[in-house]
C-alpha positions, -999 to +999 in steps of 0.1 A: +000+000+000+030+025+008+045+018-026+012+030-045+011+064-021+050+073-031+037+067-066+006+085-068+027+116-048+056+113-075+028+121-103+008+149-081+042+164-082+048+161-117+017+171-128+023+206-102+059+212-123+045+210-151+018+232-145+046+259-133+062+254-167+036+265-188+026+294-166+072+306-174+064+297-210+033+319-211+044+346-196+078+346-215+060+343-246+032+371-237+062+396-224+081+388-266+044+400-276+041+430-262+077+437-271+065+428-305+035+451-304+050+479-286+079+479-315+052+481-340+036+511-324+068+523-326+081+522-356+044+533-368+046+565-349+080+572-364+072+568-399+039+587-391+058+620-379+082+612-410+111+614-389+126+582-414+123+610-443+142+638-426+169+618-412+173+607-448+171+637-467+196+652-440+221+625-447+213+626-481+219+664-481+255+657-459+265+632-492+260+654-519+283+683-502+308+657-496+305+643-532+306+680-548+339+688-533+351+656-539+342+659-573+357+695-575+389+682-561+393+658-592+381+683-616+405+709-606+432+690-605 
């Protein structure tokens, strides 16, 4: 009779860890959601307030100035 107790405690325990388990798993996997989410909202806000198209047309405008004097370097030369 003891030997069926110890074995019916081993699974009540097993059945408890694994219970724990997929409580970590859900909440790992619902915090890389809201990551997920909360990087879309980002990145739609940004492109909304077209801060992508400044930053590139200021980089943009930073290249050609450097190209032209390059350009007028090899010219005049």
């Amino acid at each position: 009779m003891g030997r069926h107790r110890d074995g019916h405690q081993r699974l009540v325990g097993l059945a408890a860890d694994e219970a724990g388990q997929a409580t970590v798993e859900y909440a790992v996997v619902a915090g890389a959601l809201v990551a997920i989410v909360l990087a879309c909202a980002l990145l739609a806000r940004a492109l909304g307030d077209g801060m992508f198209v400044d930053h590139a047309l200021a980089a943009a405008s930073h290249h050609v100035r450097a190209a032209a004097g390059w350009a007028a370097d090899v010219f005049c030369y």
